[in-house]
C-alpha positions in Angstrom: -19.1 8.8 2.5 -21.3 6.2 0.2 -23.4 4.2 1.6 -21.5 0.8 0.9 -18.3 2.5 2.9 -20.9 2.5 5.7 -21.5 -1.2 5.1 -17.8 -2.4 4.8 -16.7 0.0 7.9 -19.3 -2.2 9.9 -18.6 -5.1 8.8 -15.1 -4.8 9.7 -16.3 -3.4 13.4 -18.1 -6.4 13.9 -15.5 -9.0 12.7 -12.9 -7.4 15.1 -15.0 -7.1 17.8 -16.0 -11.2 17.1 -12.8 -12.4 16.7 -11.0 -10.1 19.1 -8.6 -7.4 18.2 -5.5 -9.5 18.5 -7.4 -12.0 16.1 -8.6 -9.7 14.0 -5.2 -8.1 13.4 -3.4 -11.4 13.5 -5.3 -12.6 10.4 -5.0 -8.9 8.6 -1.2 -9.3 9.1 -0.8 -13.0 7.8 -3.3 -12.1 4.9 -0.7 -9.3 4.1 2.0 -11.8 4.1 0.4 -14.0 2.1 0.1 -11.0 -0.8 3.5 -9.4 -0.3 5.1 -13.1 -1.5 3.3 -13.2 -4.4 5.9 -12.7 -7.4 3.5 -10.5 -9.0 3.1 -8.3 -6.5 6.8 -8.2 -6.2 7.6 -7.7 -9.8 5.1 -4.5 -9.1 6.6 -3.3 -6.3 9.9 -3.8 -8.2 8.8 -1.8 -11.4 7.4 1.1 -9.0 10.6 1.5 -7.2 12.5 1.7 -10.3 9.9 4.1 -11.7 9.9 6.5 -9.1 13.5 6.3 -8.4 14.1 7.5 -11.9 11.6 10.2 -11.6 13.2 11.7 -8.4 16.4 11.7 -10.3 15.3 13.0 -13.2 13.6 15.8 -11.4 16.6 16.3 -9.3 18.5 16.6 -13.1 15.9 19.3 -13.9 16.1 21.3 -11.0 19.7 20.9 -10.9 19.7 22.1 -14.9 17.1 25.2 -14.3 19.6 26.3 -10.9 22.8 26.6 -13.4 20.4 29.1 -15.7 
């Protein structure tokens, strides 16, 4: 691993073992609150479920298609 990986995994050490695990966490949590109510982040999430849910069916169609051969 880099050198800055080093860094930011210490960093983060530190700040949970300053503010306390449950602390720590409690802010990482509400932080990912915060993010997943954003409506860009939902329209995101929205277009990547769509996406990939018409990939696995169109995959499944060409399995499906190459089987019947």
């Amino acid at each position: 691993m880099g050198f800055l990986t080093w860094i930011v995994i210490a960093v983060v050490v530190l700040a949970a073992i300053g503010l306390g695990v449950g602390t720590f966490l409690g802010g990482v949590w509400s932080g990912a609150e915060k993010v997943s109510e954003n409506p860009a982040v939902e329209d995101a999430t929205e277009e990547a479920r769509e996406f990939f849910s018409n990939a696995t069916k169109n995959s499944n169609d060409l399995v499906d298609e190459a089987l019947r051969k």
